[in-house]
DOKE-155655 format. One record per residue: residue number from 1; residue in three letters; x, y, z of N, C-alpha, C in turn. Coordinates in steps of 0.02 Angstrom, whole numbers. Each point is the difference from the previous one (the first is absolute). Example, Ala and Ser with C-alpha at 12.3 -4.5 7.8 and 13.67 -1.06 7.14 Angstrom:
<pts>
+-----+------+--------+--------+--------+--------+--------+--------+--------+--------+--------+
:  nr : rest :     nu :     nv :     nw :    cau :    cav :    caw :     cu :     cv :     cw :
+-----+------+--------+--------+--------+--------+--------+--------+--------+--------+--------+
:   1 :  ALA :    660 :   -284 :    390 :    -45 :     59 :      0 :     45 :     60 :      0 :
:   2 :  SER :    -18 :     53 :    -36 :     42 :     59 :      3 :    -39 :     55 :     37 :
+-----+------+--------+--------+--------+--------+--------+--------+--------+--------+--------+
</pts>
This chain:
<pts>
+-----+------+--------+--------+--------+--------+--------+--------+--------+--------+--------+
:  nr : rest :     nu :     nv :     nw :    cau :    cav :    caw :     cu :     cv :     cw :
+-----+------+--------+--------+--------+--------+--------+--------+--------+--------+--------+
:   1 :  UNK :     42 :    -59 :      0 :    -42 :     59 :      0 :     44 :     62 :      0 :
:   2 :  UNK :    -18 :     55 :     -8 :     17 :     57 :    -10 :    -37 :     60 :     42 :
:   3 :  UNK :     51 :     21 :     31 :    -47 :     45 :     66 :      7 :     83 :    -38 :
:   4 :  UNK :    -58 :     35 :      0 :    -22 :     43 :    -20 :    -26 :     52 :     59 :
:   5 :  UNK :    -12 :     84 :     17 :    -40 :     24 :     15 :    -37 :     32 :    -44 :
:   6 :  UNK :    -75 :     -5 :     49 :    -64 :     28 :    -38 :    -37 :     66 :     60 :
:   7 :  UNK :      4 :     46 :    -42 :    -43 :     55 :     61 :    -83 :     -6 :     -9 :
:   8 :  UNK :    -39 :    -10 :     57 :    -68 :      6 :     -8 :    -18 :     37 :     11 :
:   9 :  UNK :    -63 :     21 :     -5 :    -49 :     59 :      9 :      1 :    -19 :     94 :
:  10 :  UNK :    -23 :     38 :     38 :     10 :    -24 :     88 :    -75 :    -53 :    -12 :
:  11 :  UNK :    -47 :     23 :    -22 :    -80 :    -47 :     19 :     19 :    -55 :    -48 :
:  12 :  UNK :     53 :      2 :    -47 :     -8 :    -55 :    -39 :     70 :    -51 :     46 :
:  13 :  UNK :     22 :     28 :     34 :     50 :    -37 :     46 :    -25 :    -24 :     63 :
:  14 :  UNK :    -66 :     22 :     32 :    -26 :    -15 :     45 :    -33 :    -57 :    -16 :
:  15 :  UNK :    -58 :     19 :    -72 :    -36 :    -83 :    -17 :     46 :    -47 :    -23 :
:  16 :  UNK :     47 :     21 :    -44 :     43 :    -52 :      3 :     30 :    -59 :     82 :
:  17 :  UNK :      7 :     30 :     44 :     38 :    -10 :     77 :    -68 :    -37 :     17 :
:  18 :  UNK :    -66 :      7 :     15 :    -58 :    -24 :     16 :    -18 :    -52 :    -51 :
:  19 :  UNK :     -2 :     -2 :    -53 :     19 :    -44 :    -44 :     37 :    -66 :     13 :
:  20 :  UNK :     61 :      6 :     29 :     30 :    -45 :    -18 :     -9 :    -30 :     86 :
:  21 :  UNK :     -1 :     52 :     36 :    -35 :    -29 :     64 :    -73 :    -40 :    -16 :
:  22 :  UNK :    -40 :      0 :    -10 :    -37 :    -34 :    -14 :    -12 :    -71 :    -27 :
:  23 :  UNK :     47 :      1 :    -63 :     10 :    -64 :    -23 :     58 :    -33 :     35 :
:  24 :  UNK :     36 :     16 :     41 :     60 :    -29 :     25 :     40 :    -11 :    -48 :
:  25 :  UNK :     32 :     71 :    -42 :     27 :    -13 :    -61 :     50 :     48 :     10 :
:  26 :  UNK :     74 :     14 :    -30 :     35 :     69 :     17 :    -21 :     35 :    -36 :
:  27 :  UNK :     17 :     49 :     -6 :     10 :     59 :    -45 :     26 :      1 :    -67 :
:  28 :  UNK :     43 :    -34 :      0 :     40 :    -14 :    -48 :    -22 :    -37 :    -48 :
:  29 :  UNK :    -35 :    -48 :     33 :    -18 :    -55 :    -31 :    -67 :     19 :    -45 :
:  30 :  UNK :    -41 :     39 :     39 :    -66 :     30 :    -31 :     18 :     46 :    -58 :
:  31 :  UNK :     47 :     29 :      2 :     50 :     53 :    -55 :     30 :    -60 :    -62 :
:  32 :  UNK :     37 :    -15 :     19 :      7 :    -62 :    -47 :    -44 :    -45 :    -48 :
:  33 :  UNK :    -81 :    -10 :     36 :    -22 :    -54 :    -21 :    -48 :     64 :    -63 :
:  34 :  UNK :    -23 :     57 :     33 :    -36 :     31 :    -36 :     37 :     46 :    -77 :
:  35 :  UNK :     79 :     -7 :     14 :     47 :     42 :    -62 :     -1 :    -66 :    -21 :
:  36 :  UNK :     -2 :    -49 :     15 :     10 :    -53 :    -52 :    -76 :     -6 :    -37 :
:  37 :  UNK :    -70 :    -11 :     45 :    -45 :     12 :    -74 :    -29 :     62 :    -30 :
:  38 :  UNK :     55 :     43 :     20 :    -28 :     78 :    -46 :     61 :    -26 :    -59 :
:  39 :  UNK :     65 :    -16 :      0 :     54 :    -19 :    -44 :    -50 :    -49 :    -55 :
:  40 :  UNK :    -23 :    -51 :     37 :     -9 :    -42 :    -50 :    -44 :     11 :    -39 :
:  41 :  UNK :    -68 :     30 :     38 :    -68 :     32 :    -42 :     33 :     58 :    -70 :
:  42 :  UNK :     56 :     26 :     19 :     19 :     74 :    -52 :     21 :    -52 :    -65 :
:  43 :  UNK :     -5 :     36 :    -50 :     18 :    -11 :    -58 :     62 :     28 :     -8 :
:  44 :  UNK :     51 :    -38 :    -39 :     40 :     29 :    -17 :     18 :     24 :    -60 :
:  45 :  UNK :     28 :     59 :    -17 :     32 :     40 :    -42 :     25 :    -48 :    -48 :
:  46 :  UNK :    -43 :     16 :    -66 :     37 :    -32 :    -63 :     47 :     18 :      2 :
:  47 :  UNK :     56 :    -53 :    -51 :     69 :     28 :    -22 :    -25 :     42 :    -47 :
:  48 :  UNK :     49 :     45 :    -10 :    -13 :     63 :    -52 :     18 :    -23 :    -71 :
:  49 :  UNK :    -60 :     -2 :    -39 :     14 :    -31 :    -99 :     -7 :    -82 :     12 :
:  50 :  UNK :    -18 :     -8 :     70 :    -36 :    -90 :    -15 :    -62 :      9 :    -51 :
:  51 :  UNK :    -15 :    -33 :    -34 :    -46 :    -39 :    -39 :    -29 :     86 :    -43 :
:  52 :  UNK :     39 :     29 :    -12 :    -24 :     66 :    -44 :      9 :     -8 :    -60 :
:  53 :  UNK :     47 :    -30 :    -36 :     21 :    -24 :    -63 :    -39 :    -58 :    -21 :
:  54 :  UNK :     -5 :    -25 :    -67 :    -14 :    -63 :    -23 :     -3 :      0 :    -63 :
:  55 :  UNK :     56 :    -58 :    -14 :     53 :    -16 :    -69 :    -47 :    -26 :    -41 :
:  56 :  UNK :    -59 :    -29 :     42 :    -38 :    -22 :    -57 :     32 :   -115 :     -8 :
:  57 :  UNK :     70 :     -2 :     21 :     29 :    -59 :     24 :     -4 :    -21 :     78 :
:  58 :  UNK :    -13 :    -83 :    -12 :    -33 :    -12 :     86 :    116 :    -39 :     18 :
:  59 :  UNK :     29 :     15 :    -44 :     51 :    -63 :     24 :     90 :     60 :     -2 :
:  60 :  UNK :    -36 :     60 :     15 :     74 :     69 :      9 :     42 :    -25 :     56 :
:  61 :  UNK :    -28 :    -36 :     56 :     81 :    -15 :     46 :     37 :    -60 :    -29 :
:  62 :  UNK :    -38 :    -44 :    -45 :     41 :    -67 :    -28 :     37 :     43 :    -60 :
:  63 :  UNK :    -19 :     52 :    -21 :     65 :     32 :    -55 :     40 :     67 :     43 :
:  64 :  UNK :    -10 :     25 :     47 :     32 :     57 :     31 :     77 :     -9 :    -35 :
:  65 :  UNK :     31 :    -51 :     10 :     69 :     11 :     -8 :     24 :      1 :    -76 :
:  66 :  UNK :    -42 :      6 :    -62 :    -13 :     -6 :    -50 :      2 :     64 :     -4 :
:  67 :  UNK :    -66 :     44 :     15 :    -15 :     42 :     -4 :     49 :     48 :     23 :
:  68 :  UNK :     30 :    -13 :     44 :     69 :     62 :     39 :     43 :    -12 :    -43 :
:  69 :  UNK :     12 :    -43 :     -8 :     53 :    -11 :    -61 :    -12 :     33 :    -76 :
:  70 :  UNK :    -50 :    -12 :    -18 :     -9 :     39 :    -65 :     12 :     73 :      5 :
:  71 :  UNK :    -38 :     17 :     62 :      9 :     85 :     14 :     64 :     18 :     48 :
:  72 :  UNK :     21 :    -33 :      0 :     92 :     36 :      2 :     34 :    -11 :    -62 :
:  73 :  UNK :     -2 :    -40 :    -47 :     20 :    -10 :    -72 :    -12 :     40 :    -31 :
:  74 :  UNK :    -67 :     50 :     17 :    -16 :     42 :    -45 :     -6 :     56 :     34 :
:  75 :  UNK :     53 :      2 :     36 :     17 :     78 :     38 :    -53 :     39 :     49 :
:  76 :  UNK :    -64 :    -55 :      3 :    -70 :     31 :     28 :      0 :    -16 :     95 :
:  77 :  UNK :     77 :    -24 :     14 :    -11 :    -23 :     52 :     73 :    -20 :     30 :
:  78 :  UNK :     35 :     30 :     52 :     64 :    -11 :     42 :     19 :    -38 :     59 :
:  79 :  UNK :     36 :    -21 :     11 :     42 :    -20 :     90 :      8 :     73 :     33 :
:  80 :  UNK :    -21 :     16 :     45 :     13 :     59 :     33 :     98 :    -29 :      3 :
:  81 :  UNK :     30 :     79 :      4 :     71 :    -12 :      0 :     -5 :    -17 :     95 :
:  82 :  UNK :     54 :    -61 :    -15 :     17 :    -15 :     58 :    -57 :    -56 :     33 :
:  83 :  UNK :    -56 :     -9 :    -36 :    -24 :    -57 :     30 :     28 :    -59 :    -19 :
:  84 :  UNK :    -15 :    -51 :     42 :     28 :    -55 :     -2 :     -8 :    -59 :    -67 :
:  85 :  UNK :     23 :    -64 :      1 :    -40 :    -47 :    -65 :    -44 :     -4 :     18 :
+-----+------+--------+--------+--------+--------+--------+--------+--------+--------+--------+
</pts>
């Protein structure tokens, strides 16, 4: 685990404290269990230019290295200097 501070509102630190008194639960633990299903409920952030394109071909990662290849042959495409093989 990874220890973090969090500042609360004071009434939202009080129900929290009565809270966890109640269920015989810590604090921590009630903090924990509830960031974990607000995390899981959120959606996450597309990658940026996923699925925006379409070649119109269902089989572009079985030729990628085809394809990089043609377009550095034809000057449309480089090794950054200094990257690696």
């Amino acid at each position: 685990m990874v220890k973090t501070t969090v500042y609360l509102e004071p009434d939202t630190a009080l129900d929290l404290k009565q809270l966890a008194t109640a269920e015989g639960r810590s604090q921590a633990e009630l903090i924990r269990d509830a960031l974990g299903d607000y995390t899981r409920r959120k959606k996450r952030p597309a990658i940026p230019g996923l699925g925006e394109f379409d070649s119109g071909q269902s089989n572009i990662s079985e030729q990628a290295e085809n394809i990089l290849k043609k377009a550095s042959l034809a000057g449309k495409w480089r090794r950054a200097r200094g990257a690696g093989r």
